[in-house]
N, C-alpha and C positions, 0 to 999 in steps of 0.2 A: 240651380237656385232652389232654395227651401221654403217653401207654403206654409203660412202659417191660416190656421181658421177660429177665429175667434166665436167660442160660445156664448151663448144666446145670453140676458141673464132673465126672462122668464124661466118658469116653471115649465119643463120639458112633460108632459103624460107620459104615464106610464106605458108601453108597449108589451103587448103580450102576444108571443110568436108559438103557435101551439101547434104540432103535427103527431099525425099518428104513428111518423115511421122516428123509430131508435125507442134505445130502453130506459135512456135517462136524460133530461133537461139538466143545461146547464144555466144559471140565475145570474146575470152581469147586474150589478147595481156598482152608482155612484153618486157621492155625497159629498156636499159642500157647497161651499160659495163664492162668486167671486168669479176671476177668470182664472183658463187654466191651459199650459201651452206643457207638451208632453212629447218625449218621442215616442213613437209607435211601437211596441214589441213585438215578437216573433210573432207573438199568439195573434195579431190584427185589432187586437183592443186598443184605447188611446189613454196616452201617455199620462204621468200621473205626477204633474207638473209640480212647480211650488205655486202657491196662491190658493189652493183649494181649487174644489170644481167650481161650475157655473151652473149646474141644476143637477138635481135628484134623480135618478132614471135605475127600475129596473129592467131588464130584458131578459126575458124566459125564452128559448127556444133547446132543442135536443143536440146532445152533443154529435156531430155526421162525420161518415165517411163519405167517401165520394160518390159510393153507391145510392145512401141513403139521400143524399144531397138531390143526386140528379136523380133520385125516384118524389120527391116531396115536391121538387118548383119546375117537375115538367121540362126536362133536359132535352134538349133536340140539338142533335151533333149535326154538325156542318156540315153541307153536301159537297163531297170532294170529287172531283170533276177527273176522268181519266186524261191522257195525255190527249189521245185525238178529240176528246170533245174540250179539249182548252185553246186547241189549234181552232177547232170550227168557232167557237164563240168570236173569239179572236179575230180571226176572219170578218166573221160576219158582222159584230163592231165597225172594222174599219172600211170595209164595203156598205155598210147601211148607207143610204143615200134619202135625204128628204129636204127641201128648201132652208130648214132653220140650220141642218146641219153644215149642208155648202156655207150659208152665210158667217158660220162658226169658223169654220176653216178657214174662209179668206179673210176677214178679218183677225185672227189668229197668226196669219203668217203676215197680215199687212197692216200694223198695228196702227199708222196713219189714219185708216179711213175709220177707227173709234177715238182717237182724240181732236183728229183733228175738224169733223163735223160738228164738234162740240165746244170747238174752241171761243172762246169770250174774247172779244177788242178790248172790250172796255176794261177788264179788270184782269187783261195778262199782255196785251200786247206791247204798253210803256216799259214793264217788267223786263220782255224780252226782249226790247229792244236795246235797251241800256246793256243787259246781260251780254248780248249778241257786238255792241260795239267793244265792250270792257275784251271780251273775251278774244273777240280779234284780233284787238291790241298787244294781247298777251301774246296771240298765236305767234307773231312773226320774231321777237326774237327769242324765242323758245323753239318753232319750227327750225331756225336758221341755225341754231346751237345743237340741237336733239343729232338734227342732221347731218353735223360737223362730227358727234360724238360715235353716228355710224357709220362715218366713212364716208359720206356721200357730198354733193353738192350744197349749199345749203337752200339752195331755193327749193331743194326737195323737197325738205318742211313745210314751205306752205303749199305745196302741194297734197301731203300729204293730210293737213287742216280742210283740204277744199276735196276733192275726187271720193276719198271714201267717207267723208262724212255727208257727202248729198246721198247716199245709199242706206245711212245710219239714220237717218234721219226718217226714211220708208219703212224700214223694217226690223229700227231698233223700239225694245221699250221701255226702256230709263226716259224720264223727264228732263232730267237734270245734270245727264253724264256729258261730259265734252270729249269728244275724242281723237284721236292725232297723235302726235309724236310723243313717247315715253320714255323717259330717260332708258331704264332700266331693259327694255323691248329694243332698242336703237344700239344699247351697247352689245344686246345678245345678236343683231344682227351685223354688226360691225364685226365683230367674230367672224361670220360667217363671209362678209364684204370680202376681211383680210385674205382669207385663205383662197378666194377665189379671182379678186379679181385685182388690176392694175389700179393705181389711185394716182387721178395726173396731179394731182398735189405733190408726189412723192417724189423723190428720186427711186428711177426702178431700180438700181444696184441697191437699194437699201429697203428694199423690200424682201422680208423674210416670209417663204411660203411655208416652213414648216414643214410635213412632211414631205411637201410638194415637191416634186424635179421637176417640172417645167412652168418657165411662164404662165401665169394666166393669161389668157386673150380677151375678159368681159368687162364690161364698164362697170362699175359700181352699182350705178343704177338699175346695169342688167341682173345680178346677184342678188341686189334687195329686193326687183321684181318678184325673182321667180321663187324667194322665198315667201315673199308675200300673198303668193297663187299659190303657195304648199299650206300654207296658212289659213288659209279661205276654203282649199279643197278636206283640208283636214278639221275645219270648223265644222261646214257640211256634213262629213261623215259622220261624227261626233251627233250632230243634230237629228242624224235620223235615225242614229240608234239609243235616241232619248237616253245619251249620257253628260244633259246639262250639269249632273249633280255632280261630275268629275271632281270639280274643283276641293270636296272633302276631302279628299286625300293630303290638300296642303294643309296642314296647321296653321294657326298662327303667329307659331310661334317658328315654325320649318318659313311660313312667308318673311318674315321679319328677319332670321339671319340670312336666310338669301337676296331678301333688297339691302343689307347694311356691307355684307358682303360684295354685289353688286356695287354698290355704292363705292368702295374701295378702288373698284378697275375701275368705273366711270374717271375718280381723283385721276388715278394712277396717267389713264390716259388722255388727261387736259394737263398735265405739267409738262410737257413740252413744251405746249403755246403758250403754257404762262413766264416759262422761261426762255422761251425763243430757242430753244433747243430741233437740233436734229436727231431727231434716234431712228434706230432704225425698227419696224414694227413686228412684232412676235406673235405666233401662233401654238396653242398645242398645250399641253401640260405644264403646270410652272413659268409659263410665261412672264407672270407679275415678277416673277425673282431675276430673270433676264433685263425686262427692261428697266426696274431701281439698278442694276448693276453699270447699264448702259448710263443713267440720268446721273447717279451718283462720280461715274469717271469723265461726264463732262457737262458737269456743273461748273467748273469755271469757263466755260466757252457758252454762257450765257447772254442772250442780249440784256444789256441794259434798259434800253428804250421800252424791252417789250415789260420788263419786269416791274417798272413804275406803270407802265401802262393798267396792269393788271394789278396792281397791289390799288391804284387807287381806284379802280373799280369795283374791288373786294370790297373795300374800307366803305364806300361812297351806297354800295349794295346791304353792308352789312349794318351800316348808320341806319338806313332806310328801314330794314326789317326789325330791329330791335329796338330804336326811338322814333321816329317820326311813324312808322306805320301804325302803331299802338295806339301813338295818338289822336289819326286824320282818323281811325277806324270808330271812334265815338264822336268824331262830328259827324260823320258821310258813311255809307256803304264802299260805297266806291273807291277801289283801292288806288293808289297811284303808279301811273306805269313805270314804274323805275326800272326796270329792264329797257323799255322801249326809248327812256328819255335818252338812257348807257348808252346803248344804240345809236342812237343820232346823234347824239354828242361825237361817241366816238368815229363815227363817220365823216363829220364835219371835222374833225380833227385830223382825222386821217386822208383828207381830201386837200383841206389849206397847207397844211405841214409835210405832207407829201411823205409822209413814213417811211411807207414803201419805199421809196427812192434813198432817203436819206440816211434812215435806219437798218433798214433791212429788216422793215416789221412785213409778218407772212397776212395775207389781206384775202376776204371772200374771194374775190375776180369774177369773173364773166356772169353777168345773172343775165341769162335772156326772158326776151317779151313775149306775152300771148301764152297760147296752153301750148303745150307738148302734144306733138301727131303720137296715138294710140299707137301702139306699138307691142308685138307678143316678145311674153320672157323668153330666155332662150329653154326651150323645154328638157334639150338634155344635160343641165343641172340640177334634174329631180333627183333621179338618186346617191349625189353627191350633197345633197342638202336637205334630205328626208326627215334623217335623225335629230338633223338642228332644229328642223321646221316645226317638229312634235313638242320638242320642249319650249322651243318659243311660244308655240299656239294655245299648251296647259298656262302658264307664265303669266301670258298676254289675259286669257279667260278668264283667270283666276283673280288676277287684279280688277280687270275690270266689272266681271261680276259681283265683287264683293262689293264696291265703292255702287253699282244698281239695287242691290236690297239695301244699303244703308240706305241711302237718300229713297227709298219706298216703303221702306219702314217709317222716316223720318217724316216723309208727307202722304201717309196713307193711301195706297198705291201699289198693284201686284207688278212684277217684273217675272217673267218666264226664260226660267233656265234655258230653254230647249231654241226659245224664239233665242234669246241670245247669243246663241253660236249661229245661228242662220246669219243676223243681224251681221256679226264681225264678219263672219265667213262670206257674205257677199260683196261685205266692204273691202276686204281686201281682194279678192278675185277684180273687182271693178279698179280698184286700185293700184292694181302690178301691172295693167296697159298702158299706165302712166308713167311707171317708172319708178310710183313709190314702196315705200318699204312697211314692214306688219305694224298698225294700229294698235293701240289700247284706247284705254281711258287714265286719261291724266289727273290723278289725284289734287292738284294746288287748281289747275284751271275750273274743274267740275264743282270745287267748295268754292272757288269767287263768282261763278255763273251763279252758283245758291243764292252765294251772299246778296249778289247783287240786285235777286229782284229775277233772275229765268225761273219760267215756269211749265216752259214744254220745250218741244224742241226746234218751234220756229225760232228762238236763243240761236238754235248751228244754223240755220238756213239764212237768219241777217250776218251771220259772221261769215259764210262764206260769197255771201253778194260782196261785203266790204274784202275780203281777199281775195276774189276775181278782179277791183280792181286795182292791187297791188299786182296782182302776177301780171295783167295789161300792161300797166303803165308808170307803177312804181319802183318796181326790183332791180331796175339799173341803178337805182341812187344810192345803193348800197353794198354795190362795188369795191369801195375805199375800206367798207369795214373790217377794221385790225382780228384777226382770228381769237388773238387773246382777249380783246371782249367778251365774246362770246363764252368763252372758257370761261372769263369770272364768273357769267352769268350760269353758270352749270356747277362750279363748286360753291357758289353761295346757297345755288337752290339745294344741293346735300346735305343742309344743315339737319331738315326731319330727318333723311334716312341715317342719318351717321346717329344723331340722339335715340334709333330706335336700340342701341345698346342698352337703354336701360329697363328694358323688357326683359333683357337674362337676368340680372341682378334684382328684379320684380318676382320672376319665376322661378328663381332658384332657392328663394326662402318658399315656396307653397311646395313645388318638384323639381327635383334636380332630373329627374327624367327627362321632363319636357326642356328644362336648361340645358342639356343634352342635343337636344335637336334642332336646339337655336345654333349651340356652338359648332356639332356637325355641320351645319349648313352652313356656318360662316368660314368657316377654317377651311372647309372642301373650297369653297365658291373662292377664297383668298390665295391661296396656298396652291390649288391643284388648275381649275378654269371652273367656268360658270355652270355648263352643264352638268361635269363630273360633282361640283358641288350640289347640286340639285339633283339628282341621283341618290348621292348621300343621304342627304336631307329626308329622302323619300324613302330610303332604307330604315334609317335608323328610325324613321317615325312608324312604321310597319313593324320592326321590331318591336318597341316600347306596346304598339297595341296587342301584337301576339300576346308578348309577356303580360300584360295586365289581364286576358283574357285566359291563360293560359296557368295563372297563377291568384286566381280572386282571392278574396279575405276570406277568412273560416273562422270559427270559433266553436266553443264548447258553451250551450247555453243553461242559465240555473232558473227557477221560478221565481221571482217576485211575490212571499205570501201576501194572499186577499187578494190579489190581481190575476188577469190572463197574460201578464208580462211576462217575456222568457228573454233576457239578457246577457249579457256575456258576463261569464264567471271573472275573466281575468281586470273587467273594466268596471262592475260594480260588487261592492263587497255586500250587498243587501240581498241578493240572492240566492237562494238555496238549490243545491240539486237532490233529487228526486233519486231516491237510495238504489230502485228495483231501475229505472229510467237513464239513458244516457241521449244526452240531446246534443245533435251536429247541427250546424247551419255552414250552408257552403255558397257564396256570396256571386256565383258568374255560371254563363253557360257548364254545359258540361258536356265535351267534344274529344275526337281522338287525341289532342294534343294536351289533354289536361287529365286524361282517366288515373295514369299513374301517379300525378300530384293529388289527387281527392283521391284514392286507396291510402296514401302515404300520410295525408291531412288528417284523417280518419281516424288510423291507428295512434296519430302524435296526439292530437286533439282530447280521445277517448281513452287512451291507455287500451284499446280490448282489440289485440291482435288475435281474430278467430282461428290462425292454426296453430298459435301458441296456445290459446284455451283450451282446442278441442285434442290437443296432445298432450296437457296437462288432466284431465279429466278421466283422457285414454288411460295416461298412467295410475295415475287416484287410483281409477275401477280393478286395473291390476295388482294395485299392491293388497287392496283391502283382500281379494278375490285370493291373493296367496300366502296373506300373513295376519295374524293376528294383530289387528292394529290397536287394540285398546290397550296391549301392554307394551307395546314400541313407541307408540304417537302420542304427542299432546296436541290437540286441537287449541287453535286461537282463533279467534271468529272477532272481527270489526278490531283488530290493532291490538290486542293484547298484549304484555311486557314479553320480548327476548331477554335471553342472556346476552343474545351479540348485541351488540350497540349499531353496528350499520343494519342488519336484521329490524332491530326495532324501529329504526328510524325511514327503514321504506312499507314497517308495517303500517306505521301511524301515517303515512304518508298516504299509502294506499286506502286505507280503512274509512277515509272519507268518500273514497268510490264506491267501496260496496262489495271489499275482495275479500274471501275468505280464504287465514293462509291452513296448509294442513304437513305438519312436519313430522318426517319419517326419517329413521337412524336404519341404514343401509347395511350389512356386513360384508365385506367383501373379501379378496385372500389375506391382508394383511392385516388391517385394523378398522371400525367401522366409520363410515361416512355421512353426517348428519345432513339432508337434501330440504330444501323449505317447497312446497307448492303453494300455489297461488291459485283458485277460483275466482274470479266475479263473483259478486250477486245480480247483475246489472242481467234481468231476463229482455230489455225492450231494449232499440237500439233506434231513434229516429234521427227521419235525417230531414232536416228541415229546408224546404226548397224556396223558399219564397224570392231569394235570389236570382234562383235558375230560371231564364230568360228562354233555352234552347238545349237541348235534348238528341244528338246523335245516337244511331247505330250503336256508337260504341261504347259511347256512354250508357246506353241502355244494358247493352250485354253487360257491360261492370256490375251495373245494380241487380240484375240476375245471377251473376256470380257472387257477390257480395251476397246476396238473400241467400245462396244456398249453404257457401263457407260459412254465415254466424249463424245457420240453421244447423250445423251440426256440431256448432261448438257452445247451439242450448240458446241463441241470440236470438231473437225474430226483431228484422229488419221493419219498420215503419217508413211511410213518408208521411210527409205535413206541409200543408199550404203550396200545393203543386197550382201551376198556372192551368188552364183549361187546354193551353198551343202546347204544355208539357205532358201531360195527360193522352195526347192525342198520339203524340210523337212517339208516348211510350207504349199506345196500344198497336204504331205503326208497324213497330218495330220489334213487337211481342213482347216486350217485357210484361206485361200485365197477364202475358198466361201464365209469368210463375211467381209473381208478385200477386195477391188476390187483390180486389178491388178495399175490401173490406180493412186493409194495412194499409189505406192511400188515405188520409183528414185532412177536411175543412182547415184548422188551423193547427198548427201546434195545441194550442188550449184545448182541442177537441181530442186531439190525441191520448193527451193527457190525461184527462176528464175518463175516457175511456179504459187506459190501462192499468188507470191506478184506483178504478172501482170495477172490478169485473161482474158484479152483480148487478141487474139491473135495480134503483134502489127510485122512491120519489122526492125531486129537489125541494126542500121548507123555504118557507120565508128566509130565516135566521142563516141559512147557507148563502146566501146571495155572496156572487164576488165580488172584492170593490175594483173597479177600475183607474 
C-alpha cells in the first residue's frame, strides 16, 4: 500500500543544519503553495508534485559520506554477539524464572484464564448464547455430510463439533472461530480413509486400494484417528519450534486454486449419491479421470428416486441462498437453518415413504447413543500416513489461522500464531481417542457465529452442551436420512469455493505470475490428486519468489534540474544525465543467485563494459606510442559527422553518454583497414543502493571485483544510499577494505554534489536546490 502525507499549509521555518565535517553544504529549498504529493527520488528528497508545494523551506547541511556521516551524529554500531554468547543469552531468557514471568507463561499457553475472568453476562452472554444455538444447528447437518464426504460414519461429525472443540475452547485464541468438520480437511482425509481402510457402506469387491495388494483391515474411523493424532503431534512440533508463521508460504492466491481445486473432488465425489450410482472408489494419481470415466458409462443405471430427491434439494437449497436469505438477512441476524430444516424433512420423508425399502435410496443407518469408549488409534499406521498428515496439518493451519487474524483484526484482538498450533494440536490428539478425524476452522459457520452476536468462546462451549444432547438422545432419528441429502447439502455449500475462479481472472490483469500459481494449483490439485497439486502449488510459488528476487528492476538514472531527484531515464523525458557521471539503481537484495544478473544489468543499463574499455585504451595508448597519429587520425569527440552512415548513427547515439570516438586507418598486407575506437568520458560509476534490502558474501566479492575491473579501465565505482544492515554486511564481509569508506554517500544527491564539484567551494543563497 502507498502512504501519502499531506503538507502542512503553514509556514514551515527555516532549518539550518551546520557541521564542521565535509568541504561543502548542499542548500535544499522549496517554493510554492498549496499541496503537493511527489514520488520520492533516488536522492531521498520529495517528490515535486503538480499543485505547487505547501510551504517555503530551506535546508543547509554538507554534502556526506558515510564516513563523514557517522563521524558528525555520533555513530555507534551494533553490538554483535559471538555464537556462544547468543546461546548463553538465549538460555538464559528462557530459564529466567520470576512470579510475573510464570504467570506470563501460563496464561499464554491457557488463554481461558485471560478472557475468561473477564468475561461480562450482561453484555456478551445473550450474544453467545444465540450464537452457540445457531451454530449447533448448523453443526449437525454439516458434521453428518463433512463426515459422509470423508469416508466415515456420519455421526462422526458431530462428534468431531463436540471432543476437540471442548479442548479449543482452553487453549484456543480466536474469539470468534468455530471449529469442526471442513469440507476441504475431510476430503484430504478421505484420501487417506480410501487407501487404508474398509468402508462398510461399500461393497469390498469395489473397493479400489490403488497401489495396495492387500485388504485393509482398519475401520474408517480407525484411519481418521490416527491421522488426526499425526496432526496434533505435528501441530505440537511446529509449536515449539515457533514455526506459527508457516503458513506464509501459501499464497493467496496458491490457497484459492487449491480450495476451487479441492472443491472439484469434493463435486466429483457426491455425484454418485446424487445419482444413486455405484462406482467403484479410486486412489493415487489421476483418479478424478478414472472415476468420470466409471460415472460417465453408467449414468444410465441411475436411480431415479434418488435424482429428484437431490435436484429438489439443490433447487429448494439454492432458492434459500440467493432469494429468501438476502431477504430475512435485513430483517433478523439470524440466519435460517435451511440445511437443518433439508434434514428433517428429508428424514421424515425417508422414514414414512420407506425409500430405502422401495427405492433403493442409500440411507445414514446405525447412529448409536451416548459417547464413544476412548479408544487409541491403531499406532502403526504412522508411517503409512506421515506424508498425508503433513500436508493436511499445513492445509488445516493455514485455513484456520487466516480466518483468526481476520476476525482479530476485525474486533481489535491479538491471536498467537505459536498458541495456535498448540490449540489445534491438542484438539486433535484429544480427539483421535474418539475416533474423530483433523479439525479446522469452518469458514461459513465462524461468519454466522460473527453475525450472530458470539463474542468469545463460551459461543462453542453452549454448542457443545446442545450436541451432547444430540449424541445422548437424538441421533437415532436420523437413521432414515437419504445420503443424497446430504450430498446436496455439500454441492450447494461450493457455490464460494467454485466462484473463487474469479480471483485468476482478477490477478491475471495485475500478474500473470501470480495467475500462474493459482492455475498450477488448480490443474495439479484437478488433474493429478490433492497433495501432488499442493506440492505444485508450493513449487511454483517458490519459483515466482526466487525469480523476483533473483531478477529486481534496474534502471539507468538522470537528474531532475533544480531538484535532488534522480529518475529513470527511460520513464521520464525531464531528466538529464550528468556527462562525467553514470548512475545505476538496482532495485532487490544482492545474493549468490543474482551477482551474474546485476554484472549483466550493469553493462546493459550503462553501456561501460570495463574490459572492453580498458582494452580499448590499452590499444589507443599503443597505437599513439607507435604511429604518428595526427597524420593517420581524425579525432571526433561528443558525435561528430562520419562518412559511414551506421558509424554516425552509433556515434550520435553514443555522444549523449559521454564517449569519445578516436579513428585510426590500419595498413596491413593487402590494403588498409579503417578501425573506430570508442572511450567514455563517464570517470564516476554509482551504483545506487537504496533497493538493496541484503548484501551476501558474494555479492560483496562482485562489488570488490567490479571496483577493481572499472579501476583499471579509468571508472571509480561509487555507492549511494546504502542501508546501515548493508553497510555492515559489507564491512562483514570486507568489501569495504577495498572499497574506501569515502565512495559510500548519504544519497545519491550527495554523491553527486561531491563528484561533480571537486573543490571544496561555499553554498550562496541563490544556489539553493528546489525540491
Amino acid at each position: 500500500m502507498t502512504s501519502h502525507e499531506e503538507t502542512s499549509d503553514e509556514e514551515a521555518e527555516d532549518a539550518l543544519l551546520t557541521s564542521e565535517v565535509g568541504s561543502r553544504a548542499t542548500v535544499l529549498s522549496t517554493m510554492g503553495h498549496g499541496e503537493s504529493h511527489g514520488d520520492t527520488g533516488a536522492g531521498g528528497g520529495g517528490g515535486g508534485g503538480g499543485g505547487g508545494g505547501g510551504c517555503e523551506m530551506c535546508v543547509m547541511r554538507p554534502a556526506l559520506n558515510v564516513t563523514q556521516r557517522a563521524n558528525s551524529y555520533d555513530y555507534r554500531p551494533p553490538h554483535r554477539p559471538r555464537f556462544l554468547e547468543s546461546v548463553q543469552t538465549k538460555v538464559a531468557e528462557s530459564c529466567a524464572c520470576s512470579g510475573s514471568c510464570i504467570l506470563s507463561t501460563i496464561t499464554n499457553r491457557l488463554p481461558i484464564l485471560t478472557w475468561l475472568p473477564a468475561y461480562s453476562i450482561r453484555s456478551s452472554l445473550f450474544g453467545d448464547t444465540v450464537a452457540g444455538c445457531t451454530v449447533a444447528i448448523m453443526h449437525i447437518p454439516q458434521g453428518m455430510a463433512y463426515a459422509l464426504l470423508g469416508g466415515l460414519p456420519p455421526i462422526t461429525g458431530i462428534y468431531m463439533a463436540f471432543f476437540p472443540v471442548l479442548m479449543y475452547i482452553i487453549f484456543g485464541t480466536s474469539h470468534h472461530c468455530s471449529v469442526g468438520t471442513f469440507a476441504v480437511v475431510c476430503l484430504m482425509t478421505g484420501k487417506v480413509v480410501g487407501d487404508f481402510a474398509t468402508d462398510p457402506t461399500e461393497d469390498p469387491d469395489a473397493l479400489l486400494a490403488g497401489n495396495s495388494t492387500e485388504e485393509p483391515t482398519y475401520t474408517p474411523n480407525q484411519v481418521a484417528a490416527i491421522v488426526a493424532l499425526m496432526n496434533g503431534i505435528i501441530g505440537l512440533v511446529l509449536g515449539a519450534l515457533q514455526l506459527g508463521t508457516l503458513c506464509v508460504f501459501l499464497s493467496d492466491m496458491l490457497v484459492s486454486g487449491f480450495t476451487t481445486g479441492a472443491a472439484v473432488h469434493v463435486l466429483t465425489s457426491q455425484i454418485k449419491y446424487l445419482f444413486g450410482l455405484k462406482v467403484p472408489r479410486y486412489s493415487g494419481p489421476f483418479k478424478i479421470i478414472y472415476t468420470y470415466r466409471d460415472l460417465i458409462s453408467q449414468l444410465l443405471a441411475a436411480n431415479p428416486a434418488a435424482m429428484v430427491i437431490s435436484g429438489v434439494t439443490i433447487a429448494v437449497l439454492a432458492l434459500n441462498n440467493e432469494v429468501i436469505k438476502p431477504w430475512f438477512r435485513t430483517k433478523t441476524k439470524i440466519p435460517i437453518p435451511i440445511e437443518l430444516i433439508a434434514v428433517i424433512i428429508g428424514t421424515l420423508a425417508s422414514y414414512f415413504g420407506h425409500l430405502h425399502e422401495n427405492y433403493d435410496i442409500r440411507i445414514v443407518g446405525e447412529i448409536p447413543t451416548g459417547l464413544p469408549i476412548p479408544t487409541a488409534p491403531p499406532f502403526e499406521l504412522i508411517p503409512d500416513v506421515a506424508v498425508d498428515s503433513i500436508v493436511i496439518t499445513i492445509v488445516a493451519y493455514t485455513v484456520s489461522f487466516s480466518m483468526a487474524k481476520i476476525f482479530a483484526k476485525r474486533h481489535s484482538y491479538q491471536v498467537d500464531a505459536t498458541q495456535e498450533l498448540y490449540a489445534l494440536g491438542i484438539s486433535n490428539v484429544f480427539g483421535s481417542f474418539f475416533g474423530c478425524a483433523p479439525i479446522a476452522v469452518s469458514l461459513s459457520r465462524s461468519l454466522i457465529q460473527e453475525a450472530v452476536g458470539g463474542v468469545t468462546q463460551i459461543t462453542s462451549l453452549i454448542c457443545c452442551c446442545l450436541l451432547l444432547i444430540v449424541l445422548l438422545f437424538i441421533g437415532p432419528v436420523f437413521e432414515t436420512l437419504p445420503n443424497c441429502v446430504l450430498s446436496a447439502i455439500i454441492v450447494v455449500a461450493l457455490k464460494g469455493m467454485f466462484l473463487q475462479v474469479h480471483d485468476l481472472k482478477r490477478v491475471w490483469v495485475v500478474s500473470r505470475t501470480e495467475g500462474m500459481i493459482w492455475l498450477s494449483a488448480f490443474l495439479g490439485v484437478v488433474i493429478i490428486d490433492i497433495d501432488y497439486g499442493l506440492v505444485i502449488g508450493i513449487i511454483v510459488s517458490l519459483v515466482v519468489l526466487l525469480s523476483r528476487t533473483q531478477q529486481p528492476k534496474t534502471a539507468r538514472l538522470g537528474h531532475v534540474p533544480n531538484t535532488d531527484l534522480y529518475l529513470d531515464v527511460k520513464k521520464y523525458s525531464a531528466v538529464v544525465e550528468i556527462p562525467t557521471v553514470s548512475i545505476f539503481q538496482f532495485g532487490g537484495p544482492l545474493h549468490f543467485a543474482n551477482t551474474e544478473y546485476f554484472q549483466l544489468q550493469l553493462v546493459s543499463m550503462t553501456g561501460l563494459d570495463a574490459s572492453s574499455i580498458a582494452t580499448t585504451k590499452s590499444l589507443i595508448q599503443k597505437q599513439l606510442s607507435e604511429t604518428d597519429i595526427a597524420s593517420q587520425s581524425t579525432k571526433e569527440v561528443n558525435g561528430s559527422a562520419s562518412t559511414d552512415n551506421n558509424n554516425q548513427a552509433t556515434t550520435k547515439g553514443a555522444a549523449s553518454k559521454g564517449i569519445t570516438f578516436i579513428k585510426n586507418k590500419f595498413s596491413g598486407t593487402k590494403k588498409p583497414k579503417e578501425v573506430t575506437l570508442a572511450v567514455p568520458e563517464v570517470q564516476w560509476l554509482v551504483i545506487e543502493m537504496s533497493g538493496v534490502s541484503y548484501v551476501d558474501t558474494s555479492g560483496g566479492n562482485l562489488l570488490v571485483q567490479l571496483y577493481k575491473d572499472y579501476k583499471k579501465a579509468g571508472i571509480v565505482i561509487c555507492l549511494a544510499a546504502t542501508s546501515e544492515s548493508v553497510l555492515e554486511s559489507l564491512e562483514i564481509c570486507g568489501t569495504l577494505k577495498v572499497i574506501p569508506r569515502e565512495r559510500i554517500f548519504h544519497s545519491t544527491h550527495d554523491a553527486i554534489m561531491v563528484l561533480t564539484h571537486p573543490e571544496p567551494t561555499t553554498v550562496a543563497d541563490n544556489s539553493c536546490t528546489k525540491l
